[in-house]
Backbone as a ProteinNet text record, in pm:
[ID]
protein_1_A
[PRIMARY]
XXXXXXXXXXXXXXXXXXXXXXXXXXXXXXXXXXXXXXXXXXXXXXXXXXXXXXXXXXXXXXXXXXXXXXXXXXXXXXXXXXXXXXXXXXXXXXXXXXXXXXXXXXXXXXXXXXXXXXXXXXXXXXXXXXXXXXXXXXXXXXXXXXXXXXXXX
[TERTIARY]
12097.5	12007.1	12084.7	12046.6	12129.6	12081.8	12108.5	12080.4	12050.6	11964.9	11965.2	11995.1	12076.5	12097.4	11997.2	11944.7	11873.5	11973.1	11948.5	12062.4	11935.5	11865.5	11787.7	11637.7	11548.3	11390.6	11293.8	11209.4	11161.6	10980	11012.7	10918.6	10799.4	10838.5	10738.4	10646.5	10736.9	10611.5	10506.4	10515.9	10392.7	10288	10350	10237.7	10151.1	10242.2	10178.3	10125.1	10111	10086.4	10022	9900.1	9869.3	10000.5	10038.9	10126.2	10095	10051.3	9946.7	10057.8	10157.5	10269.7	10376	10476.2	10605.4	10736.7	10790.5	10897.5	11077	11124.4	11278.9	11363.4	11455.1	11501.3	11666.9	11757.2	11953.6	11863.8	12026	12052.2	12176.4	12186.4	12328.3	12408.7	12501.4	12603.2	12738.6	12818.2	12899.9	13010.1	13122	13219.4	13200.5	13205.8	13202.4	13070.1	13016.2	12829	12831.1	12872.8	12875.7	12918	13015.9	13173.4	13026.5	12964.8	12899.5	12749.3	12735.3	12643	12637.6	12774.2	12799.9	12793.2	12859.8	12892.3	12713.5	12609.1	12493.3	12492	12536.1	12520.2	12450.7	12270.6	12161.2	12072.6	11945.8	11849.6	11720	11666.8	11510.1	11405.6	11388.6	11288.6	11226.4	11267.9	11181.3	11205.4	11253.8	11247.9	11153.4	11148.2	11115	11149.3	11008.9	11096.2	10988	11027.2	10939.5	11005.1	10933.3	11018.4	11022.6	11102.7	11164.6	11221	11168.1	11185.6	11205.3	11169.2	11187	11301	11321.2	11382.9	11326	11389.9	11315.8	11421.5	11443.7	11491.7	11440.7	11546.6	11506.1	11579.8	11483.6	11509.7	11517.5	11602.3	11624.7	11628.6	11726.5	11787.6	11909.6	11923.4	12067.2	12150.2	12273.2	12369.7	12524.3	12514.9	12645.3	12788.7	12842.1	13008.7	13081.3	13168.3	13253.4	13382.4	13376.8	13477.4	13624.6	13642.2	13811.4	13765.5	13668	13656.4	13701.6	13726.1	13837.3	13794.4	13826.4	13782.8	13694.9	13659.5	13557.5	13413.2	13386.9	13308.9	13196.1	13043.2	12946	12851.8	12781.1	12703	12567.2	12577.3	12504.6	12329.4	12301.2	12134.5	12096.8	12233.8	12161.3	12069	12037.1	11947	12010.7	11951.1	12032	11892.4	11971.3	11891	11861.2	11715.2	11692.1	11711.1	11705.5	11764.4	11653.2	11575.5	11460.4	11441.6	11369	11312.2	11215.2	11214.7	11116.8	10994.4	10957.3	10788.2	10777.5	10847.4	10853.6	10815.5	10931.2	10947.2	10785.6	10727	10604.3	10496.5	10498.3	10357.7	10393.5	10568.2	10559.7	10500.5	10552.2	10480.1	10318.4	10252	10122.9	10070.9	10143.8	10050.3	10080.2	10190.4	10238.4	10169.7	10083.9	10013.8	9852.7	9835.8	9693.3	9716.4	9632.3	9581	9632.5	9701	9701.4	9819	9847.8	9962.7	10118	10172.3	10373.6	10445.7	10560.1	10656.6	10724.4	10717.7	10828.4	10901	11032.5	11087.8	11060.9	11060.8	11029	11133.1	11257.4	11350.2	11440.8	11613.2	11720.4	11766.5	11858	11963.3	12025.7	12113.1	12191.6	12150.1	12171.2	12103.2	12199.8	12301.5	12416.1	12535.1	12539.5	12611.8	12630.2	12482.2	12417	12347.6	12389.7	12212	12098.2	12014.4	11897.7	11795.8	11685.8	11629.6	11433.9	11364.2	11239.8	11184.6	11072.5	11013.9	10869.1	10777.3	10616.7	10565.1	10436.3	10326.8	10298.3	10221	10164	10069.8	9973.9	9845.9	9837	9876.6	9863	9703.9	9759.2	9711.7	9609.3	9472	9414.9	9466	9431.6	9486.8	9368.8	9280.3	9180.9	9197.6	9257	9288.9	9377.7	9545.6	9645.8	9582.6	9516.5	9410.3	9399.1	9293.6	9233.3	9352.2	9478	9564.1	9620.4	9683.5	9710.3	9630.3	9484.6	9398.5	9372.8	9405.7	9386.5	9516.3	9654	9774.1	9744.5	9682.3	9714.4	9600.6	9483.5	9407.1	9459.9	9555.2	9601.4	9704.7	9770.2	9864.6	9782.8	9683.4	9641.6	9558.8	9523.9	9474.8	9617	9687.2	9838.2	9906.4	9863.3	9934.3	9830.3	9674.2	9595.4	9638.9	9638.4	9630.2	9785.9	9895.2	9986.8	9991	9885.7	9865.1	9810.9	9679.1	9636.2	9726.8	9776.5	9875.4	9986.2	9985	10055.5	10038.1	9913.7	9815.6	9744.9
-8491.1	-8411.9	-8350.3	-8361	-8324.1	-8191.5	-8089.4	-7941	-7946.8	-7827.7	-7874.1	-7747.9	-7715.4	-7577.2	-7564.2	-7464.9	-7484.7	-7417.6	-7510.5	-7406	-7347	-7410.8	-7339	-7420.2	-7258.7	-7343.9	-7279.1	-7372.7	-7329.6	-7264.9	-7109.3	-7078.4	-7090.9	-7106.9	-7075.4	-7215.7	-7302.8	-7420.3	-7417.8	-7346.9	-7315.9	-7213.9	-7138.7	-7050.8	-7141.7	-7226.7	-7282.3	-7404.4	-7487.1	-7623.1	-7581.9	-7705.3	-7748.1	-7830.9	-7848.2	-7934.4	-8059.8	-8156.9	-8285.9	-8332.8	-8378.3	-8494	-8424.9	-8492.6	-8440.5	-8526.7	-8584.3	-8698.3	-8628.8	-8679.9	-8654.9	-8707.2	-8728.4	-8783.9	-8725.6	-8837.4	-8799	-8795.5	-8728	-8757.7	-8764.9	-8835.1	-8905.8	-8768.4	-8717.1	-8622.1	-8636.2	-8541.5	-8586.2	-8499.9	-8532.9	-8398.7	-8305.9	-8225.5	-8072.4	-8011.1	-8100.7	-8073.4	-8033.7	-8118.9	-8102.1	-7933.1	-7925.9	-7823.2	-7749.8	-7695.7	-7577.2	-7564.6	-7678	-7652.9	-7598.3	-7593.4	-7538.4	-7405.4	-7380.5	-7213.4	-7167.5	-7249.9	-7166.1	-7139	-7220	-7215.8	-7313.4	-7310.3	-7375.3	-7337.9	-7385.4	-7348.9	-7440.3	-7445.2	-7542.5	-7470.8	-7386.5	-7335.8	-7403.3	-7416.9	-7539.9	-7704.7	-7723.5	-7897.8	-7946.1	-8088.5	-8185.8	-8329.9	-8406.1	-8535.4	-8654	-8808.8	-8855.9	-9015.7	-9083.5	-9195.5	-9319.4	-9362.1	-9429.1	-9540.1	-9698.1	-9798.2	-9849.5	-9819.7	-9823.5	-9737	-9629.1	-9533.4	-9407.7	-9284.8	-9160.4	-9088.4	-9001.1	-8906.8	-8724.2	-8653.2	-8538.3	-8423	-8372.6	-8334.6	-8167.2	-8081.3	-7935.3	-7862.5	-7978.4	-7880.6	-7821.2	-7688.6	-7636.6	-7632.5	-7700.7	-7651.9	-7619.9	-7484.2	-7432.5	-7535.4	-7484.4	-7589.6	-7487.1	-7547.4	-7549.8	-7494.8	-7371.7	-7314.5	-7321.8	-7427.6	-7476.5	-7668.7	-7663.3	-7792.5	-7844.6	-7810.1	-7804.1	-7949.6	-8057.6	-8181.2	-8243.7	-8202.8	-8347.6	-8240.6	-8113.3	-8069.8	-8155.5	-8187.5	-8231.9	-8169	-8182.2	-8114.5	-8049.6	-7906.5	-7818	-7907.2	-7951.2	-7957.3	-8149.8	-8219.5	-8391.5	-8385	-8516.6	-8577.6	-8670.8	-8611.9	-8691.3	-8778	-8861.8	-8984.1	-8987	-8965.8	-8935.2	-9058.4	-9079.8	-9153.8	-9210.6	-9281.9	-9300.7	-9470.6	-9515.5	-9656.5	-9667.5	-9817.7	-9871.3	-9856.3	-9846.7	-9845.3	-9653.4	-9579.7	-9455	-9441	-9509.8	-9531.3	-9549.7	-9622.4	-9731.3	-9629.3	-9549.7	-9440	-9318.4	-9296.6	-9175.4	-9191.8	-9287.7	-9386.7	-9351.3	-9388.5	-9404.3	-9281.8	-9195.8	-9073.1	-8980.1	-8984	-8903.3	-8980.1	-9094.6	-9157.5	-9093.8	-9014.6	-8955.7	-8834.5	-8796.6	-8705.5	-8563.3	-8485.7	-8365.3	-8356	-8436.7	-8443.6	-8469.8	-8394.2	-8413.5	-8394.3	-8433.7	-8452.8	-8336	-8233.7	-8103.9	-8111.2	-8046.9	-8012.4	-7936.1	-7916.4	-7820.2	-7718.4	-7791.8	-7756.7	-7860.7	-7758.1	-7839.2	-7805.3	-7885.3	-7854.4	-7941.2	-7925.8	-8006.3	-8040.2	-8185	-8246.2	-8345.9	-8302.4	-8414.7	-8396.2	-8294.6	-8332.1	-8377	-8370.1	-8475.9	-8407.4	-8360.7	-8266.2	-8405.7	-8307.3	-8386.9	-8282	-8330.5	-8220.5	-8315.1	-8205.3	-8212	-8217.4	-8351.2	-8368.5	-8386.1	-8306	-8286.2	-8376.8	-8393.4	-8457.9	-8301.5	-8268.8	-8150	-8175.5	-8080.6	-8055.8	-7918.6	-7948.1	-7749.5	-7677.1	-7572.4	-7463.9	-7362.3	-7369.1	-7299.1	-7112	-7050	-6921.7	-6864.6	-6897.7	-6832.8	-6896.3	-7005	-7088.7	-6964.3	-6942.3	-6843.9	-6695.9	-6639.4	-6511.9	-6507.3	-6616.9	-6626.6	-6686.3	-6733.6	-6735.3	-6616.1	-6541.5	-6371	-6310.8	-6289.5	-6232	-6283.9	-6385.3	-6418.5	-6351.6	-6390.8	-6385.6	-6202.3	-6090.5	-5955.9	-5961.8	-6008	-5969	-6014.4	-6104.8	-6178.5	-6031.1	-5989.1	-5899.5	-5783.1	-5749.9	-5653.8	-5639.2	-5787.5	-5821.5	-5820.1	-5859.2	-5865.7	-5683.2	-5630.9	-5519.7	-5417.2	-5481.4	-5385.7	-5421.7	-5560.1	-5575.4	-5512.1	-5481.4	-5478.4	-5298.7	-5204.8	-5090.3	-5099.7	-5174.3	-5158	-5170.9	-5266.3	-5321.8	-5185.3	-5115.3	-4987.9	-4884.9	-4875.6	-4765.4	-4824
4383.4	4302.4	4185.9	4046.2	3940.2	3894.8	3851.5	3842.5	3721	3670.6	3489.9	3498.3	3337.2	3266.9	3145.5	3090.4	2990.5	2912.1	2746.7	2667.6	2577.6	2505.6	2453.5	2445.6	2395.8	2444.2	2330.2	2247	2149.6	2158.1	2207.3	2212.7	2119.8	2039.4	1900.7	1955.1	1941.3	1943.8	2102.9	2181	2285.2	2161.1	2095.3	2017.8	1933.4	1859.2	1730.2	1763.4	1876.6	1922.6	2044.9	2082.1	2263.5	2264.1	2382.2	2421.8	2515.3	2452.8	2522.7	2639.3	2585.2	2709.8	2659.9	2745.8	2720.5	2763.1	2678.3	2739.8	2746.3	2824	2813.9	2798	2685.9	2592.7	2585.6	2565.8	2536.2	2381.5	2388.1	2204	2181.9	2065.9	2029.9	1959.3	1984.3	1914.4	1935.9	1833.2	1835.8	1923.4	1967.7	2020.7	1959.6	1845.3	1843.9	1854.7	1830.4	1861.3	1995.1	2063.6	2234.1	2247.4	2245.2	2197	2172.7	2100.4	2031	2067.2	2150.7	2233.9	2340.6	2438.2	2496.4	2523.5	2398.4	2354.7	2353.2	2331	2280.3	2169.2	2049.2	1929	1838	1893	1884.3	1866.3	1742.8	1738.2	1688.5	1786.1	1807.9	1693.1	1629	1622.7	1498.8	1390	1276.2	1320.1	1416.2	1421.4	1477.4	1418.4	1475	1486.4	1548.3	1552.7	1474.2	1459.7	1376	1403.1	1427.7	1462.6	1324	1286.9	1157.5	1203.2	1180.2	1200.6	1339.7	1421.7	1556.1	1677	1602.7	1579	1605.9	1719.9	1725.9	1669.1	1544.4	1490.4	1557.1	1524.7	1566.8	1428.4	1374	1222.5	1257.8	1136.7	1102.1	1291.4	1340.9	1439.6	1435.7	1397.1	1386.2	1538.8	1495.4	1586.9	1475.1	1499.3	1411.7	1420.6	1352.1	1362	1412.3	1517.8	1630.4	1535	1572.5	1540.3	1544.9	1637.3	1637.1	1610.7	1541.8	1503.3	1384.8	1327	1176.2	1122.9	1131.9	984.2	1079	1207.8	1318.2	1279.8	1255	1249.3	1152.5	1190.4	1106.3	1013	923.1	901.8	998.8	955.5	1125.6	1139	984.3	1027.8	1004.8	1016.2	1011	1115.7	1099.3	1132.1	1271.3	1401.1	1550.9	1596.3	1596.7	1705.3	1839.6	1889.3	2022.9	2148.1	2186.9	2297.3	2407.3	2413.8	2468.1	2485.5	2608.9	2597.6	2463.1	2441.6	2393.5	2388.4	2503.8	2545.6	2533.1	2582.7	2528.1	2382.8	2289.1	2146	2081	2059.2	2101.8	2085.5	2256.4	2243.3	2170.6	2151.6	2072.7	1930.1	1893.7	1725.8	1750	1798.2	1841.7	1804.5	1883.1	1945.1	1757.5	1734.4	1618.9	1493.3	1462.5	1388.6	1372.9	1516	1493.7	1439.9	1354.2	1251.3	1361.1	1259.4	1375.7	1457.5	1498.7	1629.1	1551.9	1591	1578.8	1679.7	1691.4	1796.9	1761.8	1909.4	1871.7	2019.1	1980.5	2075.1	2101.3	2272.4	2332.7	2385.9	2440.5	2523.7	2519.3	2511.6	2510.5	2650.3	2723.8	2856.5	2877.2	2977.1	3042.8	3165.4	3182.5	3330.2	3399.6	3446.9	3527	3411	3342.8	3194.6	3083.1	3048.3	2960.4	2921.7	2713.6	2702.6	2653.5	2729.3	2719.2	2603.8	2566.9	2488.5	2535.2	2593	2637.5	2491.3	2449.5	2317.9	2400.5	2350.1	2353.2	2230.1	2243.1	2190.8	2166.1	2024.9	1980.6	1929.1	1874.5	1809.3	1746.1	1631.4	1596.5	1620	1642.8	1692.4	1529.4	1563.3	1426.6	1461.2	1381.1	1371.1	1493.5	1504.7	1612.5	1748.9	1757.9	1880.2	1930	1829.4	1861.4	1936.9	1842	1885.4	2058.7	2034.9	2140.3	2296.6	2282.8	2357	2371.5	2309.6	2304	2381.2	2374.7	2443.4	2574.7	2613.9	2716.8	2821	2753.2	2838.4	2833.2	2775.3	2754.2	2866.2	2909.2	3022.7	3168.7	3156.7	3265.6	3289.2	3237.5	3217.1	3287.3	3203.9	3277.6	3442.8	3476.9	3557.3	3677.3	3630.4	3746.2	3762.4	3631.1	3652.7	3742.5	3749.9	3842.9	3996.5	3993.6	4160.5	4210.7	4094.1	4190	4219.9	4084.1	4159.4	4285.4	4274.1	4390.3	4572.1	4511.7	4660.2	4714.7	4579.8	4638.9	4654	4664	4772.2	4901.8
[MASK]
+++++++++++++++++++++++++++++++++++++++++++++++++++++++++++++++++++++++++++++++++++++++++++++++++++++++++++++++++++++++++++++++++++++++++++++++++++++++++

């Protein structure tokens, strides 16, 4: 059984997207990338992904440069190649072709030693869709915070 670590997880896109599917995907990097991923020097929050000639790209993901990385260091925001079958490849094309829908990351980690990074199927989210998710999670809130007075009387 392989343990996963999460290094980082891009909340924003649960706010701004439904999240239809969700595939799990390597990505190609390089040693100091690794190196500074480690450290937690990552950030999901404007990327995405888009697949290019049979090809899944994963775009404006920062990972800072590795501070004892001196001339191997890359530029922090290229463009990394996701790591996926064919037939994966295929429906992600598909699904990211309908009107509406983009490929976001969801979540980066490590799984056996290997970051992996969780890529969703999305659908943005209208400004009243958002609303109306807020209001829901603040009654759930208040609904959990009654029963647990109650339980302690």
């Amino acid at each position: 059984m392989t343990s996963t670590k999460t290094i980082s997880e891009n909340r924003k896109a649960f706010h701004d997207y439904f999240i239809l599917e969700q595939f799990e995907a390597g990505i190609e990097l390089k040693g100091t990338e690794v190196k500074s991923i480690r450290a937690g020097r990552v950030n999901l929050k404007d990327s995405y992904a888009d697949v290019v000639n049979g090809e899944c790209y994963l775009h404006q993901m920062h990972i800072s440069s590795y501070e004892q990385g001196n001339i191997f260091n890359v530029d922090p925001l290229r463009d990394r190649r996701l790591l996926l079958h064919k037939v994966e490849i295929r429906k992600l094309e598909e699904a990211s072709a309908q009107e509406g829908a983009t490929l976001v990351p969801i979540r980066l980690y490590f799984k056996g030693g290997k970051v992996k990074v969780s890529l969703a199927i999305a659908k943005g989210k209208k400004n009243y869709d958002k609303r109306d998710a807020l209001l829901e999670k603040a009654h759930e809130r208040e609904m959990a915070r009654a029963l647990r007075q109650r339980q302690k009387y």
